[in-house]
N, C-alpha and C positions, 0 to 999 in steps of 0.2 A: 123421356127426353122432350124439351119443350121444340117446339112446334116450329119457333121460329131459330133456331139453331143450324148455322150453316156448315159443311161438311169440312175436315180441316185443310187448311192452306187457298181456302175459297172465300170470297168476302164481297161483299155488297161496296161500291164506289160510294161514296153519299155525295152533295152536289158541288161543294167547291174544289173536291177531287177531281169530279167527274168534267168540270167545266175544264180545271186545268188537261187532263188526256185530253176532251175533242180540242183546244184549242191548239194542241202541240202538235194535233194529228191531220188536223187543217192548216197549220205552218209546213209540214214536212211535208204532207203532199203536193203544194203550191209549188214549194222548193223544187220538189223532184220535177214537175211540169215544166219546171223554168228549163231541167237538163233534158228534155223529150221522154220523159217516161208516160207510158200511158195506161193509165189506173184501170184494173182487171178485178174483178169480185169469186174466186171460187167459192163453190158449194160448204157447207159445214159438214155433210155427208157424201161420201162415197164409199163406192165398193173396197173393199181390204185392200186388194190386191193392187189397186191403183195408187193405194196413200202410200204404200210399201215400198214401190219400186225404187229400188236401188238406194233407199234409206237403212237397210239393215236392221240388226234383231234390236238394237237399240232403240228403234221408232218402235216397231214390234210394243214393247212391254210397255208405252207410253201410250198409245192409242189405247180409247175404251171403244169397244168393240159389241154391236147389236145386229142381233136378226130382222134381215128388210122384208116387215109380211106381206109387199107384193110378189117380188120374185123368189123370195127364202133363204138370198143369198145372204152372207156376212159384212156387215157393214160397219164404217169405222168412222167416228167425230173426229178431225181433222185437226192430228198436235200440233202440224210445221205446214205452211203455205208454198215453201220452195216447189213441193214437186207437182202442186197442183199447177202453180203456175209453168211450170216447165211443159209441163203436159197440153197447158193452153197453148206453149208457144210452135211446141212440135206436132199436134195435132189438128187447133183448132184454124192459129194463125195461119200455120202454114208457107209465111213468108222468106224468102230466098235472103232478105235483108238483115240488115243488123235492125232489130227489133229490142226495146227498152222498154221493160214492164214495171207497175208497183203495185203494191197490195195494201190493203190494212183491214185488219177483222180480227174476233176471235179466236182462241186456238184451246184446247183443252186438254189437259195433259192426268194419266193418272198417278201421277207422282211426280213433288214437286222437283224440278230441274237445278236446283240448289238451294243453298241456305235462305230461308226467311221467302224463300219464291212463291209464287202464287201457281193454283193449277190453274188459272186461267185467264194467262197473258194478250195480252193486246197486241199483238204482231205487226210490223209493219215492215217494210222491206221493198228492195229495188233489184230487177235480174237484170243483164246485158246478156243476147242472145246472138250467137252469128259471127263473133272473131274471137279469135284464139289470142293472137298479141297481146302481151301486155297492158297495152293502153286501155285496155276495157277493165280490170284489175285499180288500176290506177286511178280510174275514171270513179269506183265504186269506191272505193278506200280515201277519194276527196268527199267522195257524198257524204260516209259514214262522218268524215271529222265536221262536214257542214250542217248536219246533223244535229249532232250533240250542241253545236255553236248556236245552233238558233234554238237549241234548250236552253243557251246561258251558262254552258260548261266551256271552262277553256281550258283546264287541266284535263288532257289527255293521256293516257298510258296507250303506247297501238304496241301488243303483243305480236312477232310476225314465225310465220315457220312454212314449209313448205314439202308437201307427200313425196316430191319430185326425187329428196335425199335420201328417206330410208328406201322408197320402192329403188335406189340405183344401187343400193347397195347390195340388199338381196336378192337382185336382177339374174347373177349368174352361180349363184346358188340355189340347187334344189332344194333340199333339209333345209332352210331357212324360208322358201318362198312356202313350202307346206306348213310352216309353223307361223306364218303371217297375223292372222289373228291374235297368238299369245304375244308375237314380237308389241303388236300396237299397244297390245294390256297393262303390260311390263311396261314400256320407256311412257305411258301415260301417266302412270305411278310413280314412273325412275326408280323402279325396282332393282337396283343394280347386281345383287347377291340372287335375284332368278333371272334376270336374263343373262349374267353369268353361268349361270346351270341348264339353261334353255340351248345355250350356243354352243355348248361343248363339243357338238357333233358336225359343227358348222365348219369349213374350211376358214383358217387361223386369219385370213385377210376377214373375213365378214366380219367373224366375230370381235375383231379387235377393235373395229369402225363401227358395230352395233354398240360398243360399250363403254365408247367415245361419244356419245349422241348425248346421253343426262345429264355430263360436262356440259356441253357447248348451248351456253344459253349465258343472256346477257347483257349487254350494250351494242349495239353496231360492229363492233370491235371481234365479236364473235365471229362476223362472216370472214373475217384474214385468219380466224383459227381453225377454222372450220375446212378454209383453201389447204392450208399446211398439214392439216391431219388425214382430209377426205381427198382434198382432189385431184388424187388420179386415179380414184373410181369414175369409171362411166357415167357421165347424165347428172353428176354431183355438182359439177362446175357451172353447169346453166341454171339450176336451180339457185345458187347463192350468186349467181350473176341478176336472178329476177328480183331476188330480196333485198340485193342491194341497191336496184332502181328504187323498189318501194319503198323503202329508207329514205333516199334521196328527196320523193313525190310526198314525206308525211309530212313535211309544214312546220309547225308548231307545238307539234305532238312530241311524248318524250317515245324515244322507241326502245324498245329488245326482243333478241331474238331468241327462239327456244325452239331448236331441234328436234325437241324430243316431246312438243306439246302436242300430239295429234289428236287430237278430238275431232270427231267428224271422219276419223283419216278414211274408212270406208267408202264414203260419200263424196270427198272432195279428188280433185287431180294434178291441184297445183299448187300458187302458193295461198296462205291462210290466214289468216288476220283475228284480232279477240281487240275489244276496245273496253281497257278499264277506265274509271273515276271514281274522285276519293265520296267515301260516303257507301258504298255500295260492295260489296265482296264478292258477287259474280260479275262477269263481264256484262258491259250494259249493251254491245253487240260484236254478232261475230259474222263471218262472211270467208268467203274463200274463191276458189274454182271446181269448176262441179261440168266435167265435158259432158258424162254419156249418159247423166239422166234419163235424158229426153229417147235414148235409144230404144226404151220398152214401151215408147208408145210411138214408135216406127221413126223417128226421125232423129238423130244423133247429130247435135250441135256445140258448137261451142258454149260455156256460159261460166257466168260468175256474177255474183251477186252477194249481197247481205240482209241480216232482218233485226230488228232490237223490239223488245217491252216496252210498250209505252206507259203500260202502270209502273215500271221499274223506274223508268226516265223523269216521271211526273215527278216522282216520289222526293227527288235531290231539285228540284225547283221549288223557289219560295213560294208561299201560299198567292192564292190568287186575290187579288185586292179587289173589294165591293165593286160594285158597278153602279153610276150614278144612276138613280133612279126618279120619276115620277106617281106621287101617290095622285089617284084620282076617286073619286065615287061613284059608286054605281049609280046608275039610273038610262034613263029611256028619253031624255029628253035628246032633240037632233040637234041643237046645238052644242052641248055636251058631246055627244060620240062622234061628230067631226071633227071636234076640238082634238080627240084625243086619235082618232085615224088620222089627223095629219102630223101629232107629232110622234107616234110612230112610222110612220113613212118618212120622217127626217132622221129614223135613227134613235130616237129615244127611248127606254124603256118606260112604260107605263102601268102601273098597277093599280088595277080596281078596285075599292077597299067593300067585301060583301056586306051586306047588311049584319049586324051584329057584332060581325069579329073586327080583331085588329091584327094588321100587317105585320108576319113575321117571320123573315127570312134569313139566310144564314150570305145569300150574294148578292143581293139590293143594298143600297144605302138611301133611301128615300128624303133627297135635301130638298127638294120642288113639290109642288102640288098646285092640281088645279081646282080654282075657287071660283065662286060664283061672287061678283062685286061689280056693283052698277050698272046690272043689266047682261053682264059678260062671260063667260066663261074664260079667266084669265091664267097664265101662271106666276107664281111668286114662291120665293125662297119661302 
């Protein structure tokens, strides 16, 4: 196998890729700054047991996983940044306030998270820690569509759904809350002929509201069928009461709703969000509510928050146009290398051409240079 062969669904950035991420990744973090978030850096490494909490066997099979030869323990390269930052906000911060985080780094996953995916996305993401209301929901689901808008996407899809439905439904069923797990597995799939055969032992109200869920997905329009069918199950009414704000708060975006998309549902507590655009077959971010994270590492808060790829995001942005450049030549004289220290400190790029070789890049356009005439070190086209 040659040498230089990289492992599959892993890939090298080369540079006008690479320029396009940081520049998107220094637009979205400015962005966030402008709404009070404040930029937090987790580790790449941590102990198992911390990356785990309250992500379920899903994270499990995603983290790669090594022995730390200080203390011997099990250690894991960090797939999702959510819980690291949760864990900063209940453990480290400590604050009694509504506290607004961001992140952005790498993540590593060992198996790619969908079609054409990379295992090693560029994560970025913003938490709101400390209210429960709505409006912090709301507040995250304008970030995500300002987002994508300062990528240059204005075709949006906001997928929305929310745990708050199926947990009311199997709220006062036993035989249904034991079989929780298969429930999510099933209407994730919209498996309807097994969770048919799953519910059969369930009391005829659950099960007939379980198998009503893979229907009710759709345009806005969903949530008045959804009243009609579900609600006068307990705790079903406030939850398409919440989805229906966040309808109202998307903007510009086209919306639907899908009952029965729970991904995450383990993890999340509220309502949940997926944000398509065309060009791309996974979501290019997702986000939701997420209260009791923070409770294994002694503090249980409110939160919600989102994360997206920014090599995914890069990907649907037009290539990055050259950047004007200055050729200069090397050498040692001090009128020369002031010439060229001050016109980088105004901003310009300058390149020194080494002796022998000539210039050549893939994100310069070298139209200036500087010459030696009449004494001067001048610039000229």
């Amino acid at each position: 196998m040659p040498n230089w062969l990289l492992p599959e669904n892993i890939a090298d950035v080369l540079p006008s890729e690479a320029r396009k991420i940081e520049e998107l990744r220094r637009a979205l973090l400015d962005n966030f700054r402008l709404y009070g978030y404040e930029l937090v850096m987790p580790p790449m490494l941590e102990y198992l047991e911390s990356l785990l909490t309250g992500a379920g066997q899903d994270m499990d099979l995603r983290i790669f996983k090594l022995v730390d030869q200080l203390s011997g323990r099990t250690m894991g390269v960090r797939a999702d940044m959510t819980t690291q930052v949760a864990r900063i906000d209940a453990h480290l911060l400590n604050r009694s306030s509504v506290t607004r985080l961001c992140y952005a780094g790498s993540v590593l996953h060992t198996r790619p998270s969908g079609f054409h995916s990379t295992r090693e996305p560029v994560q970025i993401g913003a938490e709101i820690y400390g209210h429960a209301g709505l409006e912090a929901d709301a507040e995250i689901q304008e970030l995500v569509l300002a987002s994508l808008a300062l990528a240059g996407i204005s075709e949006v899809r906001l997928d929305l759904c929310h745990v708050g439905v199926l947990r009311s439904i199997i709220a006062g069923d036993d035989a249904a809350k034991r079989n929780e797990a298969a429930l999510f597995a099933l209407l994730e799939t919209k498996d309807v002929p097994g969770l048919r055969a799953l519910c059969a032992n369930f009391a005829p109200a659950t099960c007939a509201a379980l198998l009503a869920l893979p229907g009710l997905y759709g345009d806005p329009g969903i949530i008045g069928r959804a009243r009609a069918e579900l609600g006068a199950i307990s705790g079903v009414g406030r939850a398409l009461d919440e989805l229906e704000t966040l309808v109202h708060q998307a903007g510009a975006a086209t919306v639907t709703v899908d009952l029965a998309d729970l991904r995450g549902y383990h993890y999340h507590s509220g309502a949940m969000f997926a944000a398509y655009v065309p060009g791309l077959p996974n979501a290019v971010a997702r986000g939701g509510r997420y209260d009791h994270v923070g409770e294994a590492f002694g503090r249980s808060r409110p939160a919600t928050g989102f994360s997206m790829d920014l090599r995914e995001l890069a990907r649907l942005m037009p290539g990055a146009e050259r950047t004007r450049a200055i050729r200069a030549p090397w050498g040692t004289d001090a009128a020369l290398r002031k010439k060229i220290a001050e016109l980088r400190k105004s901003g310009e790029v300058v390149i020194q051409t080494l002796p022998g070789h000539e210039t050549d890049q893939d994100e310069f356009d070298c139209d200036r240079a500087v010459v030696w005439e009449n004494g001067n070190w001048i610039l000229k086209n």
